[in-house]
VOPAGU-2260 file (C-alpha; in pm, 1 decimal, decimal comma):
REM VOPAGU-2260
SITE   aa  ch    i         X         Y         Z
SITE  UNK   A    0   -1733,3   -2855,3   -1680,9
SITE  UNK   A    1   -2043,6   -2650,5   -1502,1
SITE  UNK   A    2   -2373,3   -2791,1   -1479,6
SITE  UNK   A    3   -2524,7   -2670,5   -1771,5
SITE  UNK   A    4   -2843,5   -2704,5   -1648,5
SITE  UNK   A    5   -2803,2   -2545,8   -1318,0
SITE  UNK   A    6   -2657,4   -2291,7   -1486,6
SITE  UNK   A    7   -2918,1   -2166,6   -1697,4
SITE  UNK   A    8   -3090,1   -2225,0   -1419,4
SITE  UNK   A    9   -2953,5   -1963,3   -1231,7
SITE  UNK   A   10   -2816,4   -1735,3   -1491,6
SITE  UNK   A   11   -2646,1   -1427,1   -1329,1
SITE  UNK   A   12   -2448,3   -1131,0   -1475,5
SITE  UNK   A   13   -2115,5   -1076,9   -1294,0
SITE  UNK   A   14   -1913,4    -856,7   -1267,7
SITE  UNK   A   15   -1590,1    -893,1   -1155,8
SITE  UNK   A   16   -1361,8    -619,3   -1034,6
SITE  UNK   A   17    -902,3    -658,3   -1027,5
SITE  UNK   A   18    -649,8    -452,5   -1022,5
SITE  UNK   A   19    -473,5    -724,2   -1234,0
SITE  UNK   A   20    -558,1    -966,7   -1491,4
SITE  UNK   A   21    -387,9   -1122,7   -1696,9
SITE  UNK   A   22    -105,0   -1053,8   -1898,0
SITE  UNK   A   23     -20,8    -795,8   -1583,8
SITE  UNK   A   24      15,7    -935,6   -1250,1
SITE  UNK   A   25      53,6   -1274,6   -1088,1
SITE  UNK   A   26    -154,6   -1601,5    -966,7
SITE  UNK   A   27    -447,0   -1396,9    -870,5
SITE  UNK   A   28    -492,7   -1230,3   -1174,0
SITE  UNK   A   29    -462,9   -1558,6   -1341,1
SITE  UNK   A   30    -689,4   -1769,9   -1107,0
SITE  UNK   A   31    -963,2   -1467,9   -1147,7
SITE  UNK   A   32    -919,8   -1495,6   -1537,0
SITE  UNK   A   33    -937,3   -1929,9   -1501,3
SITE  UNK   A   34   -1282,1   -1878,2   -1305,3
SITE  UNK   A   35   -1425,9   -1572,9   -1515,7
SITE  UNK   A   36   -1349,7   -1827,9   -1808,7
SITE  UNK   A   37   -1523,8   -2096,6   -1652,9
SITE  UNK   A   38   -1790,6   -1901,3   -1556,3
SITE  UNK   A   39   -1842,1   -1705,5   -1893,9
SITE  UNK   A   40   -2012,3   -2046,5   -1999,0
SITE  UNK   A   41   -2304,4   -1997,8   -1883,5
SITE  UNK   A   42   -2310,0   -1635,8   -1762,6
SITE  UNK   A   43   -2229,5   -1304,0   -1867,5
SITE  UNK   A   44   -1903,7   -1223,1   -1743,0
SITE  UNK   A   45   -1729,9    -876,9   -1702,0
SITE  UNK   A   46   -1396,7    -762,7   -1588,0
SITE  UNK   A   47   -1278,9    -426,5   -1490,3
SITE  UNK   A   48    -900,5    -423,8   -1439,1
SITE  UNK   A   49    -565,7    -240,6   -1512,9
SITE  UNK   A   50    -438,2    -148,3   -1881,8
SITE  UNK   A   51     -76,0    -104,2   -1935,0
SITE  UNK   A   52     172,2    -191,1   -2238,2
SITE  UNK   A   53    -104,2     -75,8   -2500,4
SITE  UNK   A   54    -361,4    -334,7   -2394,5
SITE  UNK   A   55    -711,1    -343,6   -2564,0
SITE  UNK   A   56    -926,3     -69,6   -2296,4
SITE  UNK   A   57   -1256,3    -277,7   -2408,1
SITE  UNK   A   58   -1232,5    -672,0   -2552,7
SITE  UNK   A   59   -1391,9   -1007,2   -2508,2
SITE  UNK   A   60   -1142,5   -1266,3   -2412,8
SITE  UNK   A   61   -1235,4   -1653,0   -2444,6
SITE  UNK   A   62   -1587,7   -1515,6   -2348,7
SITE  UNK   A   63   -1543,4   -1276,2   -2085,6
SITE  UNK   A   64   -1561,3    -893,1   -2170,8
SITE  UNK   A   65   -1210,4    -739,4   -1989,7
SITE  UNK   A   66   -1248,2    -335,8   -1943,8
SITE  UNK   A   67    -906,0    -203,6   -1893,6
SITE  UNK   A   68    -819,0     142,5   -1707,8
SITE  UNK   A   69    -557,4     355,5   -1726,2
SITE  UNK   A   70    -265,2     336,8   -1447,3
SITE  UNK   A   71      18,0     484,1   -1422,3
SITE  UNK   A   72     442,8     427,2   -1413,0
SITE  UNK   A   73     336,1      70,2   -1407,8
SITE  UNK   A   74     675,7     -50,9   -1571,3
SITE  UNK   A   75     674,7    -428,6   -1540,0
SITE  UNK   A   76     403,2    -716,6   -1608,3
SITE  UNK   A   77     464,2    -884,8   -1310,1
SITE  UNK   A   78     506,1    -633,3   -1017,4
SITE  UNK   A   79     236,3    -306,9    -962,7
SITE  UNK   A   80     371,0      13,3    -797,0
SITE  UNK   A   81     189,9     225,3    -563,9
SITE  UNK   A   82     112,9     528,4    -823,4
SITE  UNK   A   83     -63,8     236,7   -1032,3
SITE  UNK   A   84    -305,1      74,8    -778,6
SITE  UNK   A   85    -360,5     460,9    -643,1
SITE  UNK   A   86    -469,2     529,4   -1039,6
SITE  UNK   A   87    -688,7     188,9   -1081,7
SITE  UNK   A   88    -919,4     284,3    -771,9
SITE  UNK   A   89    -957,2     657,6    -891,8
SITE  UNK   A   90   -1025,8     502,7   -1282,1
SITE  UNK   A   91   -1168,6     159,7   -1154,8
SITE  UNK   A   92   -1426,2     360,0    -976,6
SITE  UNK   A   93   -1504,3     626,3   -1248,2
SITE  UNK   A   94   -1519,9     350,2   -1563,2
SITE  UNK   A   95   -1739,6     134,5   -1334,4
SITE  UNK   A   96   -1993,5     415,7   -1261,4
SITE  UNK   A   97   -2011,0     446,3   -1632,0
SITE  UNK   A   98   -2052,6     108,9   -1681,4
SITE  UNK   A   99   -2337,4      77,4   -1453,2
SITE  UNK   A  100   -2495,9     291,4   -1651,7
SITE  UNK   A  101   -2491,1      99,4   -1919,0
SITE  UNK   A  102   -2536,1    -240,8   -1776,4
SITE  UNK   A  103   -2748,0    -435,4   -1521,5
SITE  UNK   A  104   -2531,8    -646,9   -1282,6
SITE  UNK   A  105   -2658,6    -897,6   -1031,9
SITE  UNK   A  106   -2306,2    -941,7    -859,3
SITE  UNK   A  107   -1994,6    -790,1    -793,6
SITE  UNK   A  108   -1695,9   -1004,4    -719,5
SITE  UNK   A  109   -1404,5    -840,0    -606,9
SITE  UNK   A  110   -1006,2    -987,6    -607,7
SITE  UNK   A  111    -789,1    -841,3    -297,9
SITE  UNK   A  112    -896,0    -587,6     -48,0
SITE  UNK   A  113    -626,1    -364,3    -139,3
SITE  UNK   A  114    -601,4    -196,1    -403,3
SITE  UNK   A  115    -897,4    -320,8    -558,2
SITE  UNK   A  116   -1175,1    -348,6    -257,3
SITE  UNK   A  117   -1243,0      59,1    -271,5
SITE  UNK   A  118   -1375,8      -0,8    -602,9
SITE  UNK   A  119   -1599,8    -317,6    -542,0
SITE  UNK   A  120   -1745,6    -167,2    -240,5
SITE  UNK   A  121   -1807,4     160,2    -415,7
SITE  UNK   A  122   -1966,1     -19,5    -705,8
SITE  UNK   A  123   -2195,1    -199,5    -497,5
SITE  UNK   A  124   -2338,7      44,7    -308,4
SITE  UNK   A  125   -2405,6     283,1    -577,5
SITE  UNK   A  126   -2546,2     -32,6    -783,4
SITE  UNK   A  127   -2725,5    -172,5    -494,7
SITE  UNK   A  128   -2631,8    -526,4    -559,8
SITE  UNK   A  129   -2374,6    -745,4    -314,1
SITE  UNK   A  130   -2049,2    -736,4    -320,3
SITE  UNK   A  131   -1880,6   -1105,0    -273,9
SITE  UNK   A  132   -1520,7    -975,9    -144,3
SITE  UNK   A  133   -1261,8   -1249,0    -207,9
SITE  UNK   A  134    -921,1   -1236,7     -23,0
SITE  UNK   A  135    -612,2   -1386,2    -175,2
SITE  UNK   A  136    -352,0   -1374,1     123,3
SITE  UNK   A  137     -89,4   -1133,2      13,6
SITE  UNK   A  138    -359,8    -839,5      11,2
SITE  UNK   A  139    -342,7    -862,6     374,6
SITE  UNK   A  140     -30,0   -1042,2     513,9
SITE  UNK   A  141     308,0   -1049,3     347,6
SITE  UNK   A  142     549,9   -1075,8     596,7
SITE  UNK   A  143     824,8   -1008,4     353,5
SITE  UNK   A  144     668,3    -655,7     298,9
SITE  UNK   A  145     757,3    -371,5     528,5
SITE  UNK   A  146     412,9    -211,4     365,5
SITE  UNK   A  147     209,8    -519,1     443,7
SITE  UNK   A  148    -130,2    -376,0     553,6
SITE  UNK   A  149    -117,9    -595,7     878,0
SITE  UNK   A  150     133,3    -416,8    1043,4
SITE  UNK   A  151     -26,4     -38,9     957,8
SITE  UNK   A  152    -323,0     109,1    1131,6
SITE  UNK   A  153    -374,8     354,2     824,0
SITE  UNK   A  154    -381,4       4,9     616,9
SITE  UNK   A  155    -516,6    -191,9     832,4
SITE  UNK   A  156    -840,5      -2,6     969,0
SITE  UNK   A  157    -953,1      45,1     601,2
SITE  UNK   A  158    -898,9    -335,2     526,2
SITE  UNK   A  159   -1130,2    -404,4     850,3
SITE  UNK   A  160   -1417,1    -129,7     713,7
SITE  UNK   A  161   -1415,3    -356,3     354,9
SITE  UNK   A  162   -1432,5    -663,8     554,6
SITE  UNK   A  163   -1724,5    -544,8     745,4
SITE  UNK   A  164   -1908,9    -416,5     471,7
SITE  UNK   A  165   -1915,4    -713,7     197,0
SITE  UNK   A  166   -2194,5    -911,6     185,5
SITE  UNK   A  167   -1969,7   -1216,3     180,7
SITE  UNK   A  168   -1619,2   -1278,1     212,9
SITE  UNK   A  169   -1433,8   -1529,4      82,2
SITE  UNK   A  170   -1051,3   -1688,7     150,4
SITE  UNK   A  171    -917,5   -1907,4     -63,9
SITE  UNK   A  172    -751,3   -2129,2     245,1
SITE  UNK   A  173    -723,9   -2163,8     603,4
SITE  UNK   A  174    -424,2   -1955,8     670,5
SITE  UNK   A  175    -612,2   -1658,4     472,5
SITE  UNK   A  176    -922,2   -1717,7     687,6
SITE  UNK   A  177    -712,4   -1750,5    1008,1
SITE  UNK   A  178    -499,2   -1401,3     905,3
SITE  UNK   A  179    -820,1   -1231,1     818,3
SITE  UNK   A  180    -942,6   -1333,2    1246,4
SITE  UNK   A  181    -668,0   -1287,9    1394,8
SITE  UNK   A  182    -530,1    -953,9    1202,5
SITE  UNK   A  183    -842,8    -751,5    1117,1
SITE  UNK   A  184   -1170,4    -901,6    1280,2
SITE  UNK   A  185   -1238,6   -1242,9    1440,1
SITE  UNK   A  186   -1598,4   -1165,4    1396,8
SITE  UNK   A  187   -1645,1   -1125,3    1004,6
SITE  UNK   A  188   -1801,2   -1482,3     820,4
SITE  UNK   A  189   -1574,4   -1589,2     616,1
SITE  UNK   A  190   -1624,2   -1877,4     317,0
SITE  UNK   A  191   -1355,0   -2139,6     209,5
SITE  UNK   A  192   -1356,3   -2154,7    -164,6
SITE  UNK   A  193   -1004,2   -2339,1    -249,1
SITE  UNK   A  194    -856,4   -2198,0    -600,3
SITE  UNK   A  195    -833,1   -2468,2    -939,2
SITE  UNK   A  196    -626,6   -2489,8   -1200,4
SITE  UNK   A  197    -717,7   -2577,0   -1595,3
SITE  UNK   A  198    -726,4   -2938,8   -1614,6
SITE  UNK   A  199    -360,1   -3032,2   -1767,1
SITE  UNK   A  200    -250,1   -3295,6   -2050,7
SITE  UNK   A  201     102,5   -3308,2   -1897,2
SITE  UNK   A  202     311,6   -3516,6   -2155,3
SITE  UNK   A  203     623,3   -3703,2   -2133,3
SITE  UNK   A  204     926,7   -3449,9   -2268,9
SITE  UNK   A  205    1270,3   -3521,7   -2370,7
SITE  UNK   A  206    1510,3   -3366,6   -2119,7
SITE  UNK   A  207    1797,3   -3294,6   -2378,2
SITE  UNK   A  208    1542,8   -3068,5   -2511,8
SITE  UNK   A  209    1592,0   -2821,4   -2225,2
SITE  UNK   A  210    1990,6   -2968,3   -2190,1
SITE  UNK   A  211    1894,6   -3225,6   -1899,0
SITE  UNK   A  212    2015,4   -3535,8   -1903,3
SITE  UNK   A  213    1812,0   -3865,3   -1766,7
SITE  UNK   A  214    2045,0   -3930,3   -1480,9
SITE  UNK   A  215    2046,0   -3582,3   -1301,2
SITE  UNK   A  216    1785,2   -3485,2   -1047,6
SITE  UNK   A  217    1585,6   -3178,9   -1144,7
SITE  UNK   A  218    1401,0   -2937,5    -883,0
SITE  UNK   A  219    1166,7   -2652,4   -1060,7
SITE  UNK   A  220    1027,6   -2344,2    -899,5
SITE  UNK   A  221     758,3   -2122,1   -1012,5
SITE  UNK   A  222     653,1   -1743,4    -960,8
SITE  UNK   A  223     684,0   -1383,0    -950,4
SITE  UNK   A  224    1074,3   -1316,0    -806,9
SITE  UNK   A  225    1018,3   -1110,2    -573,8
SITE  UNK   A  226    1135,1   -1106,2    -187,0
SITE  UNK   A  227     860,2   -1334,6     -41,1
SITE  UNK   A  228     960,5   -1591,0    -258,5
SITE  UNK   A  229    1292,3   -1629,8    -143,7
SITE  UNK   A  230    1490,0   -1778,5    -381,2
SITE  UNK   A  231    1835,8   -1708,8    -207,2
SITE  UNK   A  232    1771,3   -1927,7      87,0
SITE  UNK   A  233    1661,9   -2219,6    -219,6
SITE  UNK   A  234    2045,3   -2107,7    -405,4
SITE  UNK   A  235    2163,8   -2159,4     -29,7
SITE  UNK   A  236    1987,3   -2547,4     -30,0
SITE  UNK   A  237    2113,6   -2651,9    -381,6
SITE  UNK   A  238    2465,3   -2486,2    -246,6
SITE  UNK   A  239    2492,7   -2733,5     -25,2
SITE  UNK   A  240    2373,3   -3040,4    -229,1
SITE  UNK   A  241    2753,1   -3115,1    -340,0
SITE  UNK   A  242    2558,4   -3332,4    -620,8
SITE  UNK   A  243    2635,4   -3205,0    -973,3
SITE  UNK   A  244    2308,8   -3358,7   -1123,5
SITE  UNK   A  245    2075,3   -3159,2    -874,6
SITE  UNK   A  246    1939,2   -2928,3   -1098,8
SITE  UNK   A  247    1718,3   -2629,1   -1036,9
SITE  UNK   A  248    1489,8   -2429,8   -1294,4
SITE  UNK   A  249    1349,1   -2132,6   -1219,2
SITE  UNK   A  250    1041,0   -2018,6   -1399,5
SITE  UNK   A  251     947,7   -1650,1   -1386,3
SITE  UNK   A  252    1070,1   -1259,8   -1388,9
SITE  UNK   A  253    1061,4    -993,1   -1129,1
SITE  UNK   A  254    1215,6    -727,4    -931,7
SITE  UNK   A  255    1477,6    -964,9    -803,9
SITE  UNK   A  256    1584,3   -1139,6   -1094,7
SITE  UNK   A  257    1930,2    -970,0   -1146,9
SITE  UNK   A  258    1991,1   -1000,9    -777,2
SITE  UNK   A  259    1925,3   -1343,7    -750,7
SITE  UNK   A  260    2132,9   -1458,0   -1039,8
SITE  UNK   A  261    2424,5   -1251,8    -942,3
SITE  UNK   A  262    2427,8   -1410,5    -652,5
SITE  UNK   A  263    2369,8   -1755,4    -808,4
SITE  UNK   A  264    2718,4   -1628,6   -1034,0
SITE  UNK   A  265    2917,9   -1557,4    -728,1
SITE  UNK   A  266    2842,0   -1896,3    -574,4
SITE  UNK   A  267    2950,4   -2043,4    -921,3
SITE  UNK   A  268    2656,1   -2263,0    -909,4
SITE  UNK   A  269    2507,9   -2112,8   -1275,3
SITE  UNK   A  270    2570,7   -2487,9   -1431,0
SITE  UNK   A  271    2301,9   -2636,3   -1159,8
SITE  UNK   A  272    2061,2   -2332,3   -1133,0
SITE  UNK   A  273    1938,9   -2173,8   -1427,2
SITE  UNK   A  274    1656,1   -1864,1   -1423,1
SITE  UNK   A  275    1454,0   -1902,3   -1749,2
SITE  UNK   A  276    1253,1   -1579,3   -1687,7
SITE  UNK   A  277     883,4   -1582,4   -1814,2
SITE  UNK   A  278     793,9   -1820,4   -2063,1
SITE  UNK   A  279     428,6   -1951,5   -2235,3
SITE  UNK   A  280     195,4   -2212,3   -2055,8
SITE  UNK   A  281     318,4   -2474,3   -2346,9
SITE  UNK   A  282     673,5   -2421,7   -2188,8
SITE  UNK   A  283     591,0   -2394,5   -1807,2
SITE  UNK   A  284     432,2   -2777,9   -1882,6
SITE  UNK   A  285     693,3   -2874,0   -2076,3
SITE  UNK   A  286     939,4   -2822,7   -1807,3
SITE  UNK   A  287     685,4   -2947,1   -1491,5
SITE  UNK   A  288     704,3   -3265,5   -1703,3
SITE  UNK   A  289    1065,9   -3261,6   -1724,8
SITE  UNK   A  290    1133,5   -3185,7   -1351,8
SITE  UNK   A  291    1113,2   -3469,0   -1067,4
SITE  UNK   A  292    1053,5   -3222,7    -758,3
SITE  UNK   A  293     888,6   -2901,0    -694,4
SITE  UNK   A  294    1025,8   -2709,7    -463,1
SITE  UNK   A  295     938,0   -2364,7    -260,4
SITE  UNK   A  296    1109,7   -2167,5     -26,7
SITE  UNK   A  297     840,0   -1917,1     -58,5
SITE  UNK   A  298     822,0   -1731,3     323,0
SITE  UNK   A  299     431,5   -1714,1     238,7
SITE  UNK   A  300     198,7   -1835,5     -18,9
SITE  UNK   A  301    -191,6   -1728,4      29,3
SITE  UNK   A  302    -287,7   -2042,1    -117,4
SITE  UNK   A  303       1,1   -2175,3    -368,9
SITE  UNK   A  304    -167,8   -2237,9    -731,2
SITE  UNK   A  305     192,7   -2292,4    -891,7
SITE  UNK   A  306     251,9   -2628,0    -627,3
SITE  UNK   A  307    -119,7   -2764,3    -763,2
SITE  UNK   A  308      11,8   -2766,6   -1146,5
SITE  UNK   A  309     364,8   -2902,1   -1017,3
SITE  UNK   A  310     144,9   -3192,1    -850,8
SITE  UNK   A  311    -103,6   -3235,6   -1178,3
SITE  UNK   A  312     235,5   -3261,8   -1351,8
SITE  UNK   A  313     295,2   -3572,0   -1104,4
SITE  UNK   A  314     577,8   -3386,4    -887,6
SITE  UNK   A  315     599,1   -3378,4    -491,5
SITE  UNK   A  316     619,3   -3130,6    -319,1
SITE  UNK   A  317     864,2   -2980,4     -93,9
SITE  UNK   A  318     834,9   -2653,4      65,5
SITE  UNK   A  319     822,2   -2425,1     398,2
SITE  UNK   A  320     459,4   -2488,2     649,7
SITE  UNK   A  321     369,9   -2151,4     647,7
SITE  UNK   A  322      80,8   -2062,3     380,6
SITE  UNK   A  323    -217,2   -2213,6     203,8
SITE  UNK   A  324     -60,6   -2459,7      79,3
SITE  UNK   A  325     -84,3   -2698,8     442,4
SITE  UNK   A  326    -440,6   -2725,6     344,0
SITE  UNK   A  327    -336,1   -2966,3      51,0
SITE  UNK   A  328      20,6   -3075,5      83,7
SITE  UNK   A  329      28,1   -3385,2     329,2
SITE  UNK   A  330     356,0   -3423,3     466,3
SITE  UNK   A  331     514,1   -3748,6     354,5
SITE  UNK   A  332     241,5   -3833,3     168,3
SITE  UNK   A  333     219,0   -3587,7    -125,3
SITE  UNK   A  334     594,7   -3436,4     -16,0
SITE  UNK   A  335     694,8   -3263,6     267,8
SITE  UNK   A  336     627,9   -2945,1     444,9
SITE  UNK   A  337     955,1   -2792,7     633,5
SITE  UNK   A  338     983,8   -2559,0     922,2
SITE  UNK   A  339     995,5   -2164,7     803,9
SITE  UNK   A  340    1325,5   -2098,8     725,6
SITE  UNK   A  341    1500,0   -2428,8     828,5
SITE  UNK   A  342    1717,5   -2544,3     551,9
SITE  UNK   A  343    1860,4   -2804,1     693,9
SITE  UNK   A  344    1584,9   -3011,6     751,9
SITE  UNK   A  345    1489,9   -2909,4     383,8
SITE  UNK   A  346    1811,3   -3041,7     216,3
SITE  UNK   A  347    1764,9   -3359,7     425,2
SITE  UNK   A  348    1353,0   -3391,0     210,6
SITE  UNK   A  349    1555,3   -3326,8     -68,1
SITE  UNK   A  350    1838,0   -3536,3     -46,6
SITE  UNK   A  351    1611,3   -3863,4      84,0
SITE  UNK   A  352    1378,0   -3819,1    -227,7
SITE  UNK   A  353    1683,1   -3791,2    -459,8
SITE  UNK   A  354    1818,7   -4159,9    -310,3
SITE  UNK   A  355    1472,6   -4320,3    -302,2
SITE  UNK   A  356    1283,9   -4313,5    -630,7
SITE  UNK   A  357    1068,7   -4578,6    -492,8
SITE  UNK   A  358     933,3   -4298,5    -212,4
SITE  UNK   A  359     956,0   -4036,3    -484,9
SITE  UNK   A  360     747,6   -4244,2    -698,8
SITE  UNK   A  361     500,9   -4334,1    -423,9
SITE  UNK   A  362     427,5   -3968,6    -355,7
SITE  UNK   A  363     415,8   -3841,0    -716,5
SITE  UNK   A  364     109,2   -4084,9    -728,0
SITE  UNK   A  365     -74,6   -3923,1    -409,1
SITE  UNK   A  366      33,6   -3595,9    -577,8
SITE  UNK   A  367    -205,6   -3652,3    -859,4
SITE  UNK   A  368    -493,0   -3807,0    -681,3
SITE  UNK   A  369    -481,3   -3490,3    -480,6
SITE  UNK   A  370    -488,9   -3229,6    -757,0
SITE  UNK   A  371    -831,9   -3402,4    -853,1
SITE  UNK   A  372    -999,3   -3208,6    -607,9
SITE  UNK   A  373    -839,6   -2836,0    -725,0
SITE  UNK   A  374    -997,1   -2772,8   -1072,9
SITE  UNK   A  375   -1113,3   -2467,5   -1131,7
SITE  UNK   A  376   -1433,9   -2624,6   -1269,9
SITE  UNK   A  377   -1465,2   -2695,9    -899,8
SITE  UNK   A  378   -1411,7   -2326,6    -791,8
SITE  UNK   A  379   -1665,5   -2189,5   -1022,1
SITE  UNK   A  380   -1938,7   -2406,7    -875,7
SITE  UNK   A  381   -1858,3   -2360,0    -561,3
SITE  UNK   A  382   -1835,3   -1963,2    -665,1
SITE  UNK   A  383   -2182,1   -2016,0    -914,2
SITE  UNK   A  384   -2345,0   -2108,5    -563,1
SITE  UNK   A  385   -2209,3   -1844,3    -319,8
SITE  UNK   A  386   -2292,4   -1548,1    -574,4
SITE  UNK   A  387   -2671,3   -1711,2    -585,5
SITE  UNK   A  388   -2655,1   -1681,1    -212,4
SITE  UNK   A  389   -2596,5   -1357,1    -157,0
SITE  UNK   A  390   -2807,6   -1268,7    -440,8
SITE  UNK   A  391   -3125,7   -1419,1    -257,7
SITE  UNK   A  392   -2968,3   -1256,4      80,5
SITE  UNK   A  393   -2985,0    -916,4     -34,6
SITE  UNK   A  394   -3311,4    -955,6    -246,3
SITE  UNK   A  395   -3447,3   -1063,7     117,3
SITE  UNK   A  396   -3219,0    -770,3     335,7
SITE  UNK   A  397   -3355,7    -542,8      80,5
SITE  UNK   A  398   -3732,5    -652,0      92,9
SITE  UNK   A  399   -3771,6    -643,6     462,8
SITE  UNK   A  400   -3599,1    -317,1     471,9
SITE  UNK   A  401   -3821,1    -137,3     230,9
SITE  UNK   A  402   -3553,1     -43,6     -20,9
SITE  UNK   A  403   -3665,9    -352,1    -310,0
């Protein structure tokens, strides 16, 4: 893991502010919770986040105290509504003034500038500490969202402001760094930080287990099922593989479920594509080490953590070129990157990798070599370092100005 020494060398107490973290939300509350973890082994570690389903308000999870507000009409674990980020910015902001109170931080580190960036920025400034704003992607362009604050001046003006004022962003790939200048400000520093995942003991599984046999060729998705993700144009690519033994899995729930099997039923292809809904980590890696191909017709992915533990499981990648994930997915090297929206071309990746195992072999390997570089002990250095940084930059802003 971390340093150690370094560590206690620079010992820091962080807090870090989400409107979701885990069990609610998706990858970013997940990633946040992975670093906050990794972090929490040589730091103190805070979280200030969403509470929903009877969730513990106050708690220390595998080191890291989690404070949960209230929100509201927030009626599934995957997908917020408005009235529940509206609520975590009005709560977020009026548990955290309590909490400084109570606390001395040295950092804030706020996930997404909307809903949660309000709250970090407000936090800061009344603490007088910097806030290190970290952008995820989706927070600022989704292009499957009509309410994407990219295409909204009333959106997109207060995005810009929270930009401006942290004392350090950071974007978890290129494309989030190149929607951040060319959508909101071409002037504001940004940092590359790439996300990690856990390091994984992927094991061998039998494939009758999940009622697979050896000889068919099985394709696995992973997410949140909602319209960015769009799982009817992958039911359209399997639709048109005439082979019985392409299989698909699909792991996760979401708004779109029921629509997306329905129209999985009328296509009568429910024998090849199966939706499994949300299951534990033990399962997801079960089933990555079951599958042969991952597989994404995601429209946009801010950076893509689910195609990193597909490729730690030893799987390829094949998926659409628009997203975070062209700053690790080398096409025909660790699988292929396709053309938004052309299926074609994306049933031709698929069918060549199901007729050459010797290819599909070859980049399975590169797959794995690659993932090597996106642990998330790796993030939380490279996060341990950037916090120090702006720690010593405001120490120095502050001294100058008179106000240390």
């Amino acid at each position: 893991m971390i340093d150690a020494y370094r560590l206690d060398k620079l010992s820091m107490n962080i807090l870090f502010c989400n409107y979701e973290y885990p069990p609610l939300g998706g990858g970013g509350g997940v990633v946040n919770a992975w670093l906050a973890e990794a972090l929490a082994e040589a730091h103190e570690v805070t979280v200030l986040t969403s509470s929903a389903y009877g969730l513990s308000e106050d708690e220390i999870v595998n080191g890291v105290r989690v404070l949960r507000v209230p929100v509201y009409f927030r009626n599934k674990l995957q997908a917020a509504n408005m009235a529940s980020l509206a609520a975590y910015v009005v709560n977020g902001i009026r548990r955290g003034r309590t909490l400084l109170r109570e606390q001395r931080f040295d950092v804030i580190n706020t996930h997404f500038v909307i809903p949660t960036g309000p709250v970090g920025w407000y936090l800061a400034r009344l603490a007088g500490i910097p806030n290190v704003l970290s952008v995820h992607g989706g927070d600022l362009y989704d292009p499957s969202k009509f309410m994407s604050p990219h295409r909204h001046f009333f959106l997109r003006e207060p995005a810009k402001r929270l930009l401006r004022a942290a004392s350090m962003v950071v974007g978890q790939s290129t494309n989030t760094i190149e929607n951040v200048r060319q959508y909101y400000d071409d002037s504001v520093p940004c940092e590359l930080v790439p996300l990690g995942i856990p390091r994984l003991s992927v094991k061998a599984q039998d494939r009758s287990a999940f009622g697979l046999s050896e000889d068919d060729f099985v394709l696995i998705t992973i997410g949140r099922l909602v319209s960015r993700k769009g799982i009817d144009q992958l039911v359209d690519v399997i639709g048109a593989m005439h082979n019985s033994a392409v299989k698909l899995l699909v792991i996760g729930g979401g708004p779109k479920q029921e629509e997306w099997e329905a129209l999985v039923h009328h296509r009568r292809l429910g024998s090849r594509i199966r939706f499994l809904g949300q299951v534990s980590d033990e399962q997801k890696y079960a089933m990555l080490a079951c599958a042969d191909l991952y597989v994404s017709t995601s429209q946009h992915e801010g950076f893509g953590l689910v195609f990193l533990e597909g490729m730690a499981a030893g799987l390829p990648v094949v998926c659409y070129n628009h997203g975070g994930q062209t700053d690790f997915i080398r096409n025909g090297e660790n699988g292929y990157l396709v053309e938004l929206g052309d299926k074609q071309t994306f049933q031709l990746r698929l069918n060549a990798l199901e007729n050459d195992r010797a290819l599909l072999a070859k980049l399975s390997a590169a797959s794995r070599e690659t993932v090597e570089q996106y642990f998330i002990d790796r993030c939380a250095q490279r996060y341990q370092a950037l916090f120090q940084a702006a720690i010593e930059t405001h120490s120095r802003t502050a001294h100058l100005s008179g106000t240390g």
